[in-house]
C-alpha positions as CSV (number, residue, x, y, z in Angstrom):
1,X,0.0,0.0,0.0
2,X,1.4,3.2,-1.1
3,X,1.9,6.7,1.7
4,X,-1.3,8.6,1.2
5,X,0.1,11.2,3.8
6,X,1.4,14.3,3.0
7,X,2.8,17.7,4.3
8,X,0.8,20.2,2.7
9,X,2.7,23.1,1.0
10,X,3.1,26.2,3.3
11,X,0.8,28.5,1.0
12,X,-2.3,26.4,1.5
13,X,-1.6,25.9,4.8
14,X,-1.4,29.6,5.5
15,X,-4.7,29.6,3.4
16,X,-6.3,27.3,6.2
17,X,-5.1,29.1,9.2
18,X,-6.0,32.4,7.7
19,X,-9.6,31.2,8.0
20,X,-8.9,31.1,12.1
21,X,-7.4,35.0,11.9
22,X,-9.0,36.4,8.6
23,X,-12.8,36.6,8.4
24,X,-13.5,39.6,6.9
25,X,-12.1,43.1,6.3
26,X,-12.4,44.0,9.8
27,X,-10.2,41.6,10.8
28,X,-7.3,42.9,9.0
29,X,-7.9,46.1,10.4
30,X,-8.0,44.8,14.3
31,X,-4.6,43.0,13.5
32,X,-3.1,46.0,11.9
33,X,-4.1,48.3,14.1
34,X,-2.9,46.5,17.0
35,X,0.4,45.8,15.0
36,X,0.9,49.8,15.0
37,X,-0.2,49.9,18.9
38,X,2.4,47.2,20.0
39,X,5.0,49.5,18.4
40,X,4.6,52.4,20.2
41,X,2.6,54.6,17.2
42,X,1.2,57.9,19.0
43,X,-0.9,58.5,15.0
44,X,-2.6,55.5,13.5
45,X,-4.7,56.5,9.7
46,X,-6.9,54.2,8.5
47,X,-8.5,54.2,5.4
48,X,-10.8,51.8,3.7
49,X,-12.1,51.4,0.1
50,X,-15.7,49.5,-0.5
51,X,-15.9,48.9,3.1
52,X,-12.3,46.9,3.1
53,X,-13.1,44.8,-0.1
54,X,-11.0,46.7,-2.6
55,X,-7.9,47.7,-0.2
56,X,-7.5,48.6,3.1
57,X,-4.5,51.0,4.4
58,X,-2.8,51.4,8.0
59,X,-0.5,54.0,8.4
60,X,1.3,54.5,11.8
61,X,4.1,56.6,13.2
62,X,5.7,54.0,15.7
63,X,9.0,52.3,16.0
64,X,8.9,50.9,11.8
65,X,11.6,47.6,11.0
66,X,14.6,47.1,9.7
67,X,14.9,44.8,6.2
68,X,15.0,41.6,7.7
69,X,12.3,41.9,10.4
70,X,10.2,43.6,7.5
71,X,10.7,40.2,5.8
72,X,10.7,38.0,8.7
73,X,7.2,39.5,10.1
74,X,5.4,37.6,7.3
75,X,6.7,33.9,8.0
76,X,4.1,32.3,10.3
77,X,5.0,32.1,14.0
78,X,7.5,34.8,13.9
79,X,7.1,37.2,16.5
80,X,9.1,40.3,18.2
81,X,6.4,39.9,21.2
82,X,7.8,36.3,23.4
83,X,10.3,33.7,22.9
84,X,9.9,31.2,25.3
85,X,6.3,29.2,26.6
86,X,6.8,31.4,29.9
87,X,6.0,34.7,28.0
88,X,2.8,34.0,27.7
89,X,2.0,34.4,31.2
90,X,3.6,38.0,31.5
91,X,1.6,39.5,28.1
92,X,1.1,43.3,27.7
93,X,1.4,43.5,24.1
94,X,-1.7,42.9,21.9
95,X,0.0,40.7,19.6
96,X,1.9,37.1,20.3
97,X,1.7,34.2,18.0
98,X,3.3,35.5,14.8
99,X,0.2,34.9,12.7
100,X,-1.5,38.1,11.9
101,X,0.6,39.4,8.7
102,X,1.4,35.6,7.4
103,X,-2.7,35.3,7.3
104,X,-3.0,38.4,5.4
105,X,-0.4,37.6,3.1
106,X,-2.1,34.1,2.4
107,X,-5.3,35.6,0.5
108,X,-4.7,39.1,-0.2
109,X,-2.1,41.0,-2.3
110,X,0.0,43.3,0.5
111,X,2.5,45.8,0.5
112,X,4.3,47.1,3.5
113,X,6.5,50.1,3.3
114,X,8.6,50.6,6.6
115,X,11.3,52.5,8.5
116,X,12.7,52.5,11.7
117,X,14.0,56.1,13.1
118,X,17.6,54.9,13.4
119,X,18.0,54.7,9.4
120,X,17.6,56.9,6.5
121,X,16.0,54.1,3.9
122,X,13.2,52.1,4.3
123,X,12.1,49.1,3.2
124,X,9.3,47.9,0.4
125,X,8.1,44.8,0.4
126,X,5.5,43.1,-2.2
127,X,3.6,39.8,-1.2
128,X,0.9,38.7,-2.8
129,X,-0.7,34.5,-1.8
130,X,2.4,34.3,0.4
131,X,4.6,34.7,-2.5
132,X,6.9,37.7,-2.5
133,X,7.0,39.4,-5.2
134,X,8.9,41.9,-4.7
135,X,11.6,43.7,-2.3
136,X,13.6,47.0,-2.5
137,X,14.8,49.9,-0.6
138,X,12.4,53.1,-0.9
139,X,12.6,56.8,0.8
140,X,9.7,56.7,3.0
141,X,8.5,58.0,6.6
142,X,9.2,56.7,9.8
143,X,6.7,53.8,11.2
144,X,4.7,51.3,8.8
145,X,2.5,51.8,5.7
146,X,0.4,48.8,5.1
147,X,-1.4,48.5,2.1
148,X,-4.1,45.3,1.4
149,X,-5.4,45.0,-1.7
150,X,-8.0,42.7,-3.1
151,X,-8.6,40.7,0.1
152,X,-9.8,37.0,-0.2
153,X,-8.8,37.3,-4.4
154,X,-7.1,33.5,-4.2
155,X,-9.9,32.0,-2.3
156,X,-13.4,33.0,-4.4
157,X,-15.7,31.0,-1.7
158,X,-14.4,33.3,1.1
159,X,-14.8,36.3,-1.1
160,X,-18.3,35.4,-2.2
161,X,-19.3,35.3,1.7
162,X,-18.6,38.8,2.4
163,X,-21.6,40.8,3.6
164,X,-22.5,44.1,1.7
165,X,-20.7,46.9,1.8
166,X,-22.9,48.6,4.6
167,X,-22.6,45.5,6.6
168,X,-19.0,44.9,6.5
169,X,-18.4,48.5,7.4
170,X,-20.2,48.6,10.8
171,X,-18.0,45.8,11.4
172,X,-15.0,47.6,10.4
173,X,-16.2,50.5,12.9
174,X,-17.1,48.5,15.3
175,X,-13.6,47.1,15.7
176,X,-12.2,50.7,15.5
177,X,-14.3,51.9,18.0
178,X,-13.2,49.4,20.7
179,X,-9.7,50.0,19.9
180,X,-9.9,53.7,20.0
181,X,-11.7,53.4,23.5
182,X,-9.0,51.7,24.9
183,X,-6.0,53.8,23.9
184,X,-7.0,57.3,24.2
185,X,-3.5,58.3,24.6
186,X,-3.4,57.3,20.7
187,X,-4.5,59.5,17.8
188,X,-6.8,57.8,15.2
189,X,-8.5,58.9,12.2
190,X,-10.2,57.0,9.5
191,X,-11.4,57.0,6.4
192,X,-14.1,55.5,4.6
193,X,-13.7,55.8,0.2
194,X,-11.9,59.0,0.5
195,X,-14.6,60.1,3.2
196,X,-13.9,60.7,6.6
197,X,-15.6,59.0,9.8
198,X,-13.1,59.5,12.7
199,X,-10.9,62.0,13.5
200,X,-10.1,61.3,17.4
201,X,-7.1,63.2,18.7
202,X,-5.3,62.4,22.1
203,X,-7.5,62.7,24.8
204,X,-8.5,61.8,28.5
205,X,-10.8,58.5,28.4
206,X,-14.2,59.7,28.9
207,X,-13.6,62.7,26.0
208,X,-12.9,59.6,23.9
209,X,-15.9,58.0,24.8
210,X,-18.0,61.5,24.1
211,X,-15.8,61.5,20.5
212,X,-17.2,58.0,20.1
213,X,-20.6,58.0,20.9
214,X,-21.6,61.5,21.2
215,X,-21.6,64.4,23.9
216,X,-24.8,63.1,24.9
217,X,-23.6,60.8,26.7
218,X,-21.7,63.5,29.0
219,X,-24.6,63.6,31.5
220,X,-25.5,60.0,31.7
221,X,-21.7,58.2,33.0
222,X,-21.0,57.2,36.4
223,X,-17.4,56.8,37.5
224,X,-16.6,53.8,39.0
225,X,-12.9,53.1,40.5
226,X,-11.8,49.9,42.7
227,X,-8.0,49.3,43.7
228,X,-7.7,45.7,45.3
229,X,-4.8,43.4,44.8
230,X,-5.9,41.4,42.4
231,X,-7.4,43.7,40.3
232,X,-7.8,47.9,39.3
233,X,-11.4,48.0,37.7
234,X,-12.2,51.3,36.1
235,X,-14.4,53.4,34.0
236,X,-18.2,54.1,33.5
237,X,-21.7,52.9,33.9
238,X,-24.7,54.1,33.0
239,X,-27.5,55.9,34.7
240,X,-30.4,53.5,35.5
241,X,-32.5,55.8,33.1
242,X,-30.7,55.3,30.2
243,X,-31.4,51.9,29.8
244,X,-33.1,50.5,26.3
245,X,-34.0,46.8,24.8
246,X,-31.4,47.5,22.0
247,X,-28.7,49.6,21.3
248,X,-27.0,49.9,24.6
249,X,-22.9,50.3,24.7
250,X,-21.5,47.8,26.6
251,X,-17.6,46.7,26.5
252,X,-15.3,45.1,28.8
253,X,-11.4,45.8,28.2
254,X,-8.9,43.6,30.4
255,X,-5.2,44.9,30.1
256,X,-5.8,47.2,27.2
257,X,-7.6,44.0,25.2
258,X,-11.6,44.3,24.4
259,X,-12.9,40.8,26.1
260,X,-16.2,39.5,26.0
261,X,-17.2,38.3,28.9
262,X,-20.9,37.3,30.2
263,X,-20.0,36.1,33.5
264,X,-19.3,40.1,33.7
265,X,-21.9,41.1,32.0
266,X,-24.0,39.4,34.5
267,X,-22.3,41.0,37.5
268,X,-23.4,44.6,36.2
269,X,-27.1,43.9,35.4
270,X,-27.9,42.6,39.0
271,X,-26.2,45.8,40.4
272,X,-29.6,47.5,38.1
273,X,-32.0,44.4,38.5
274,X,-34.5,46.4,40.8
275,X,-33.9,49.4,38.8
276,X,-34.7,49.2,35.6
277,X,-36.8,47.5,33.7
278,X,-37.3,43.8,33.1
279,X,-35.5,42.9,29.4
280,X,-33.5,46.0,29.5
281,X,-29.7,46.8,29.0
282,X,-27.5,49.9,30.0
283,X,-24.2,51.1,28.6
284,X,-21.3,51.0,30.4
285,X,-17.3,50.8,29.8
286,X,-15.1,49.2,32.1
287,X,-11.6,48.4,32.0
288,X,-9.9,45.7,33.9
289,X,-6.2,45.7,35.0
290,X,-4.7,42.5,36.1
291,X,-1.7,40.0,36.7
292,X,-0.9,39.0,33.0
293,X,-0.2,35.6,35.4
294,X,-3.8,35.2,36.2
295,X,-5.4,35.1,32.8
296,X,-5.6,33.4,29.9
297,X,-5.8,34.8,26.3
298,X,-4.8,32.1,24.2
299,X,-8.0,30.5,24.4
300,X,-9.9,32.3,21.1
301,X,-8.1,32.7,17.5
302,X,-9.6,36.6,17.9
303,X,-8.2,36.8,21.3
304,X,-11.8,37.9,22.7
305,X,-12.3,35.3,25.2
306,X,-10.5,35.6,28.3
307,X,-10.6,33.3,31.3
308,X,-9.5,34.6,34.5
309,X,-7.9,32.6,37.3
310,X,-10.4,34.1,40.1
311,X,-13.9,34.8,38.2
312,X,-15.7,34.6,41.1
313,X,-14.2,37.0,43.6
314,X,-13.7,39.5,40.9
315,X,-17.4,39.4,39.8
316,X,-18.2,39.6,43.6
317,X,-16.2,42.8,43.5
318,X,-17.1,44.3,39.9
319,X,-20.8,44.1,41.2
320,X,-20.0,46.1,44.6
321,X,-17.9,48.8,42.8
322,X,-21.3,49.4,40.5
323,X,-23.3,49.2,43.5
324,X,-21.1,52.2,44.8
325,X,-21.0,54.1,42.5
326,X,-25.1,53.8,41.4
327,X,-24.8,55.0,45.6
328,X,-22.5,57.4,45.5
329,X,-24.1,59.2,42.7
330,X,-27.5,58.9,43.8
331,X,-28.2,56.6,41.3
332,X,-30.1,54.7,44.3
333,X,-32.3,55.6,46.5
334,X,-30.8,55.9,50.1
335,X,-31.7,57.0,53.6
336,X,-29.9,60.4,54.4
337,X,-29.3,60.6,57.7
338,X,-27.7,64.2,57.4
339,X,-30.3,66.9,59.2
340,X,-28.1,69.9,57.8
341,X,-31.1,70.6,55.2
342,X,-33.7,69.3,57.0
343,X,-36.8,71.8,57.9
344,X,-36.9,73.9,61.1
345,X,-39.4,72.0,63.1
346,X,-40.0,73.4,66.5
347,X,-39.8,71.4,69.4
348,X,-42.8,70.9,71.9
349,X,-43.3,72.2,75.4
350,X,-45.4,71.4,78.1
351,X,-46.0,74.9,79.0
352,X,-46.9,75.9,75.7
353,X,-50.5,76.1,75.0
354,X,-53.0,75.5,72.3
355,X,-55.7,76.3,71.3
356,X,-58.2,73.0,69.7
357,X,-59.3,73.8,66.3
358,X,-62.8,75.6,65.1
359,X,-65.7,74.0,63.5
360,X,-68.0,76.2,61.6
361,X,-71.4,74.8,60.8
362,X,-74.8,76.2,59.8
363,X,-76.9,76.5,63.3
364,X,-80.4,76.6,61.3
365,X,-79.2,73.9,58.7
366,X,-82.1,71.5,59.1
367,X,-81.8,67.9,56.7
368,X,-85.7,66.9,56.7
369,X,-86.9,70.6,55.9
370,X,-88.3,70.7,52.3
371,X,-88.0,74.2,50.7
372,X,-91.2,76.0,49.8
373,X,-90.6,75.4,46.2
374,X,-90.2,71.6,46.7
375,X,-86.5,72.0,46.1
376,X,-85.6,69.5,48.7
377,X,-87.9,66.3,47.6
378,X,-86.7,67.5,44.2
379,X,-83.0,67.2,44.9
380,X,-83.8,63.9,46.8
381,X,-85.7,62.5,44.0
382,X,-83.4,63.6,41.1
383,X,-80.7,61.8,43.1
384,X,-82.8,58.8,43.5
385,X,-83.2,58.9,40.0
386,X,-79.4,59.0,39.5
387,X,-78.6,56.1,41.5
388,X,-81.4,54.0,40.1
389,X,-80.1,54.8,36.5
390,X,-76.4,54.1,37.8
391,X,-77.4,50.5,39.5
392,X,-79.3,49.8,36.9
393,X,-76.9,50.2,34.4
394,X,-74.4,48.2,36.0
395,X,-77.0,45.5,36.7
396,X,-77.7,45.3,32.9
397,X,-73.9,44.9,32.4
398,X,-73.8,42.0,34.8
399,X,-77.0,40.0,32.9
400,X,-74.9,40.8,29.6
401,X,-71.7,39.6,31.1
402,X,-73.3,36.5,33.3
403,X,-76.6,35.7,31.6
404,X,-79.1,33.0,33.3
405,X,-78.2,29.5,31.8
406,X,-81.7,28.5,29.6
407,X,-83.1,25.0,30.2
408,X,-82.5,24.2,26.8
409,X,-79.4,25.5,25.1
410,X,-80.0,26.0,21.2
411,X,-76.2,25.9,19.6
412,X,-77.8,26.8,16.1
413,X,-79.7,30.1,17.3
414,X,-77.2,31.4,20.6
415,X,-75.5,34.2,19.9
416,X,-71.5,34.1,20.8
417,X,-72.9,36.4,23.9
418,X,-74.1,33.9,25.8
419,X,-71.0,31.7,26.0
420,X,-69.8,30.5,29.1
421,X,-65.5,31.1,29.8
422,X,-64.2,27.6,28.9
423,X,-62.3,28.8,26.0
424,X,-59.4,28.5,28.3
425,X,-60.0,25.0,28.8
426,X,-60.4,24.1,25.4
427,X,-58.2,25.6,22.2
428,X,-57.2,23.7,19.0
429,X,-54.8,25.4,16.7
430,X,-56.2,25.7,13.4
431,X,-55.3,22.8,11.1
432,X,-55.1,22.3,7.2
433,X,-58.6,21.2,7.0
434,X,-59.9,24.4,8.9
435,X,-57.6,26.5,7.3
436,X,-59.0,25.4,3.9
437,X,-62.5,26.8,5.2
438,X,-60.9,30.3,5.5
439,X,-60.7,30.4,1.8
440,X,-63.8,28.7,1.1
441,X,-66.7,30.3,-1.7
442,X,-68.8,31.6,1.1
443,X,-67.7,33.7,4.5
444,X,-66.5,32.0,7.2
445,X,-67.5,34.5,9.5
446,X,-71.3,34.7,10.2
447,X,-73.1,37.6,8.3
448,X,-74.4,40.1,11.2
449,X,-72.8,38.4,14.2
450,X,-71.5,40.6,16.8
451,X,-67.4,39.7,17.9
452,X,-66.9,39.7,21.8
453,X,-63.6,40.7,23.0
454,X,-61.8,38.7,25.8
455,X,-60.1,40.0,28.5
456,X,-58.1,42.7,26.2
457,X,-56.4,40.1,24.6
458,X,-58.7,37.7,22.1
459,X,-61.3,38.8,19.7
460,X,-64.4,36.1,20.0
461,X,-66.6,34.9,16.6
462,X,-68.9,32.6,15.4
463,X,-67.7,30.8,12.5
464,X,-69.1,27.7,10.9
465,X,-66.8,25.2,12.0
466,X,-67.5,26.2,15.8
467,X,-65.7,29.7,18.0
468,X,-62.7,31.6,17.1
469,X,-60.6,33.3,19.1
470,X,-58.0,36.1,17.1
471,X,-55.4,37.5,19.3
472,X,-55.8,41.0,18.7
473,X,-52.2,42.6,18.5
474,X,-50.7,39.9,16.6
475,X,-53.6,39.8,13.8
476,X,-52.5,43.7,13.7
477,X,-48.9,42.9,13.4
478,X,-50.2,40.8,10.5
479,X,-52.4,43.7,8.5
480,X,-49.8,46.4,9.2
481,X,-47.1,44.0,8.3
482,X,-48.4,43.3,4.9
483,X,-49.3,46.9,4.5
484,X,-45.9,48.4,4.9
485,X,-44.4,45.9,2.7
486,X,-46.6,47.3,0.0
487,X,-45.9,50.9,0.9
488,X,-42.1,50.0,0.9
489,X,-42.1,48.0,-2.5
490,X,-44.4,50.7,-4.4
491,X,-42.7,53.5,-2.3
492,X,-46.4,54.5,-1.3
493,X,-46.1,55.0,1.9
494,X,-47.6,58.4,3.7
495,X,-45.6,61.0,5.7
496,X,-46.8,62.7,8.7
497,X,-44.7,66.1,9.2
498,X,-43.8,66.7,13.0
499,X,-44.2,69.7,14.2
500,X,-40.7,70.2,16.1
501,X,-38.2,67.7,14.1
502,X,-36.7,65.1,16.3
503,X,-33.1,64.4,16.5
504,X,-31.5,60.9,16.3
505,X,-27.9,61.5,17.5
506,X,-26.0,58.0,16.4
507,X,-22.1,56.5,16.0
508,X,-20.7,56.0,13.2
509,X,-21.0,52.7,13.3
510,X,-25.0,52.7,13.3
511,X,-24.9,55.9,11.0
512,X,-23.1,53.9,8.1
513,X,-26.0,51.1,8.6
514,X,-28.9,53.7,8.9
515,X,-27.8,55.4,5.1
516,X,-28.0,51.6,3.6
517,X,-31.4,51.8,5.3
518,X,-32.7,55.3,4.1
519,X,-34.6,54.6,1.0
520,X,-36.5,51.8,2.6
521,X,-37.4,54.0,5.4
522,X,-37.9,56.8,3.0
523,X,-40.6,54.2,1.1
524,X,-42.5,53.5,4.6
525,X,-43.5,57.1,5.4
526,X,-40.0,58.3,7.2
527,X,-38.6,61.6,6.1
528,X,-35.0,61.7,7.5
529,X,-32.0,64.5,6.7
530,X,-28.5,64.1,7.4
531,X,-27.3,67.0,9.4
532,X,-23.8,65.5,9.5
533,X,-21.5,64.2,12.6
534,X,-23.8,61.5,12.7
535,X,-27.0,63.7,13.5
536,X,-30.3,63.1,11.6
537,X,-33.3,65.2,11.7
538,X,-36.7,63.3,11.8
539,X,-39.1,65.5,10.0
540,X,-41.9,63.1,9.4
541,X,-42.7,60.2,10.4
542,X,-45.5,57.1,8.5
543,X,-49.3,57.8,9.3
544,X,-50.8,55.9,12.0
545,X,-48.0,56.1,14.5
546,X,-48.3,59.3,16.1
547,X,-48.2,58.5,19.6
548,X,-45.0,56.8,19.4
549,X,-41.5,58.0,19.9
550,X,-39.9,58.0,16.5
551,X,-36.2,58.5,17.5
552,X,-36.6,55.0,19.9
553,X,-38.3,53.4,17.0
554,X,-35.7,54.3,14.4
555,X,-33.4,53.5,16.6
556,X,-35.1,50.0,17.6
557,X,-35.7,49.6,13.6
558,X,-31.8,50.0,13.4
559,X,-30.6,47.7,16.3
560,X,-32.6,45.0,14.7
561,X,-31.6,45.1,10.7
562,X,-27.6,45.2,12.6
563,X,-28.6,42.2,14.5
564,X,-30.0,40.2,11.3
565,X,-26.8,41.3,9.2
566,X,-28.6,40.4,6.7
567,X,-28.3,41.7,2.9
568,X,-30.8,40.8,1.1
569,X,-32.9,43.7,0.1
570,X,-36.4,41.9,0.6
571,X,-34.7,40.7,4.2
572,X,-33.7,44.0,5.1
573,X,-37.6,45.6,3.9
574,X,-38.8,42.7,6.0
575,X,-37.1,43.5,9.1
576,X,-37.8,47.0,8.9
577,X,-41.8,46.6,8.4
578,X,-42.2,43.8,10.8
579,X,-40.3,45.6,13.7
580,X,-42.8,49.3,13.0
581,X,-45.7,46.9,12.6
582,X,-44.8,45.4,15.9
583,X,-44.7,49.3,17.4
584,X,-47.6,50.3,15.8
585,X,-50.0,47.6,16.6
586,X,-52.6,48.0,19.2
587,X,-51.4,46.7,22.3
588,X,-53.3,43.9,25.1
589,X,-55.7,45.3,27.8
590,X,-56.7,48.0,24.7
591,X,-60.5,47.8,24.4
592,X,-62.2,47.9,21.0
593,X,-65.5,48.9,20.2
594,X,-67.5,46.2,17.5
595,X,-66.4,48.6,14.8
596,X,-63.2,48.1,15.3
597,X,-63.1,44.6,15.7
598,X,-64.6,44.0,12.5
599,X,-62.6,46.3,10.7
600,X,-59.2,44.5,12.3
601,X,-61.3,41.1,11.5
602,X,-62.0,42.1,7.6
603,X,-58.5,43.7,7.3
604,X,-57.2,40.2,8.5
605,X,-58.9,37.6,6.3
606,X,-58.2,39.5,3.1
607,X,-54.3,39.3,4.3
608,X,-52.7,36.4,2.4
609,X,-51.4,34.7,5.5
610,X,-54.3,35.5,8.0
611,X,-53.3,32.2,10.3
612,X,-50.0,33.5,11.7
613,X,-47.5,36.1,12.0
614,X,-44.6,37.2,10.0
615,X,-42.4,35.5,12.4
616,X,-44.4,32.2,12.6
617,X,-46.7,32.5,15.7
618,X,-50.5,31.9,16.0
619,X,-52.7,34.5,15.1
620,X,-55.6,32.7,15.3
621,X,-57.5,29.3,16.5
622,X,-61.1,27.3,16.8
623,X,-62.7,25.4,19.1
624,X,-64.8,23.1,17.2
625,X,-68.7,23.1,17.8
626,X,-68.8,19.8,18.7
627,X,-66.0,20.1,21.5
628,X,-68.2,22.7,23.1
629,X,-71.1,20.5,22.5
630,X,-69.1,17.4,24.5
631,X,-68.5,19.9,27.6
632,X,-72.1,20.1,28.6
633,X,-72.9,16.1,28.3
């Protein structure tokens, strides 16, 4: 039998482990970028073309290389940043294993142009699938120019998987962001096609944060700062009012290295579990600084996942520094026991006397007198009126609502009315066969019968095959659903002007999602305008949703289409009508008139999907007659 084993050749093994490190355009950027950081760089440009697809370009100021290590940077495993297994236990560089530039080099077409300060030429270097192509010696500044061209060009699958533009940018700016947050000693700027999106100079930590995410923010941060010795936790939560479903800012940074961590994460919500809402998440940025001993960050090709050697005590003391500072800032409700502002109350003496309090009444008042004009049996029978018409009122209400059972129950003549509440004993989701009746010649719904609604929640009706039961807000999430994706398709849908235009303050990394976004939004009734720095003006908004708050359901409409990352067009238009549809429809506990409920009944049926939602949940089901006929036997 012949050897069937093999070494593979080192370019498609660079190929394979550049799937671990590369995944997308934003990848080369966080390896770059913290390339330029590990040597010292005080100035890091980037700037992007097609959101990283066509070239990406890192330009830094820091300590540059010399010919060989320019060379030697691009074999796999070579690294400036540990030489023996020990190392890894004292990190503080953001880089280790030697596999950044290799990966890079495996499926895009590179060139580096470097210089370190002690000489007067630089190097160039040209590598393109791991193959060089090219070196020479070229006049050029101090620090590193990295240029990546055509990323993924060998590898078409990888390529073809790229999100769009709009997609892969957020991600881009999303690993910017959490770089620039945790070096504000560093200036950054990027670029976006020639366009620029960040320009963050040097700057104290929470000025970086306001760069970031807007000034906004200024008033809502809470300082927190805990010295123990195992570990320096600083930064910034939240106040408890700030809190939203989506959208919130929340990052962990562990010696200068963003980390995801929901053990954390967990510590931080229960320091707000009784003070916000249920479902709810708040912003905050905190920085850990520990024994490079005592973690682990060799765990996760993207270095993200960090395990620390004493999770426990450190969430037990991450949650009591939030605690304090929610305390310290009044965040919390407390008992002040400080009487400096309290209110002058004098004290009481025996010897001082008082006086007990006057009553004035009406000496000649007299209850029984009737006036001589018959006012008083008038008043008393005028009342007696009133009451009569108020008791009898509600006593007509309770016959309605709890009518006397008959001695023989006619199933064919009995209104829905005069039902008795074991539709919560007996429900049957609607199957093929009764599904098929929706769409039959005749109505299924009884001509002239009168729909009961159910404890705010269900709509009641005859039909043939026995009582339905439509919950109300979803079979509105279903009409309004369908009629936005109309409006958004035919671009018909109608804008109600505000009278005082609201304004969405967002990052850049939501803005370049929102402008992919615009035309769709445009289509549905929305009448945005840029007002630049990543300020938009909501001038109108889409009929029918007055009483809501447009900038929290842009924003919610936003958080969800960066969520789905998806980019397909009818995906996107999906996501965007089912999430205002789901804002717009009436809510449980709202009570409808008959009116209504046939209106929201009729607009149902002529839907093409009446039985469920766009996301797949029931919108409607029967209990068959002869169920309810088998519960009185």
């Amino acid at each position: 039998m012949s050897d069937i084993i093999h070494l593979l050749p080192d370019s498609v093994a660079n190929q394979i482990a550049a799937g671990e490190v590369i995944q997308r355009p934003a990848s080369v950027i966080k390896e770059l970028v913290e390339n330029a950081i590990d040597a010292d760089a005080q100035n890091i440009h980037v700037l992007v073309t097609d959101a990283g697809k066509t070239s990406i370009q890192v330009i830094d100021d820091g300590k540059g290389m010399s010919e060989t290590d320019a060379r030697l940077s691009f074999e796999r495993h070579a690294t400036s940043k540990i030489r023996q297994a020990a190392d890894l236990f004292a990190l503080r560089t953001m880089g280790f294993r030697g596999e950044a530039l290799a990966s890079i080099a495996a499926v895009a077409q590179v060139e580096l142009k470097t210089r370190p300060e002690s000489e007067e030429l630089g190097t160039k270097l040209v590598i393109a699938g791991s193959q060089v192509e090219s070196q020479e010696a070229v006049s050029c500044s101090k620090g590193s120019n990295f240029s990546v061209k055509n990323l993924f060009f060998n590898v078409p699958a990888r390529r073809k998987f790229l999100k769009a533009n709009s997609t892969e940018l957020s991600n881009i700016l999303a690993e910017f962001e959490r770089i620039a947050l945790v070096h504000p000693e560093v200036a950054f700027s990027l670029y976006s096609n020639d366009s620029e999106l960040f320009n963050l100079p040097v700057s104290q930590l929470r000025q970086r944060i306001l760069a970031i995410f807007g000034k906004k923010l200024n008033q809502q941060l809470l300082n927190i700062e805990v010295n123990t010795t195992m570990v320096k936790i600083s930064g910034y939560v939240a106040k408890p009012e700030t809190a939203r479903k989506k959208g919130a800012h929340q990052y962990f940074f562990v010696n200068g290295r963003y980390m995801r961590h929901p053990y954390f994460h967990k510590a931080v919500m229960e320091a707000y579990e009784q003070l916000i809402p249920t479902g709810e998440q708040i912003s905050y940025f905190i920085y850990f600084n520990v024994d490079p001993a005592n973690i682990d960050v060799n765990i996760h090709p993207t270095k993200t996942e960090i395990k620390f050697e004493n999770e426990q005590a450190i969430w037990q003391i991450l949650s009591a520094s939030v605690k304090e500072s929610l305390g310290k800032f009044s965040a919390i409700p407390s008992i002040d026991f400080d009487t400096e502002d309290m209110p002058d109350i004098p004290a009481f003496e025996e010897k001082m006397s008082s006086e007990p309090p006057k009553i004035h009444y009406n000496t000649d008042y007299n209850p029984f007198k009737v006036s001589a004009g018959g006012g008083g049996g008038g008043s008393y029978s005028r009342s007696k009126v009133e009451w009569e018409d108020l008791y009898g009122g509600l006593t007509k209400a309770s016959k309605m609502n709890n009518p006397q059972p008959e001695p023989e129950m006619d199933w064919e003549d009995s209104s829905i009315g005069g039902q008795p509440t074991f539709v919560e004993e007996k429900m049957e989701t609607v199957t093929s066969a009764a599904s098929s009746t929706l769409y039959a010649s005749e109505p299924v719904i009884e001509k002239g019968n009168q729909h009961l609604q159910f404890k705010g929640r269900f709509i009641l009706t005859s039909v043939k095959s026995g009582l339905m039961l439509i919950d109300q807000h979803r079979a509105h999430i279903r009409v309004l659903f369908d009629r936005y994706m109309v409006q958004i398709q035919q671009k018909q849908g109608v804008s109600q002007g505000v009278l005082f235009p609201e304004i969405l303050q967002l990052p850049a990394s939501e803005a370049a999602v929102l402008q992919s976004i615009m035309d769709d939004l445009s289509a549905v009734g929305f009448d945005l305008s840029n007002l630049g720095g990543g300020s938009y003006a909501i001038n109108g908004i889409p009929s029918g949703i007055e009483g809501l708050n447009p900038v929290e359901l842009v924003r919610n409409m936003l958080h969800t289409a960066m969520e789905k990352g998806s980019d397909v067009k009818e995906e996107i238009q999906s996501i965007l009508a089912l999430t205002l549809a789901r804002a717009a429809a009436i809510v449980y506990g709202q009570v409808l008139s008959n009116e209504e409920m046939v209106s929201l009944v009729d607009n149902l049926f002529a839907c093409p999907s009446p039985n469920y939602t766009p996301d797949g949940k029931t919108v409607l089901t029967t209990i068959k007659e002869e169920d309810i006929e088998r519960l009185f036997k």
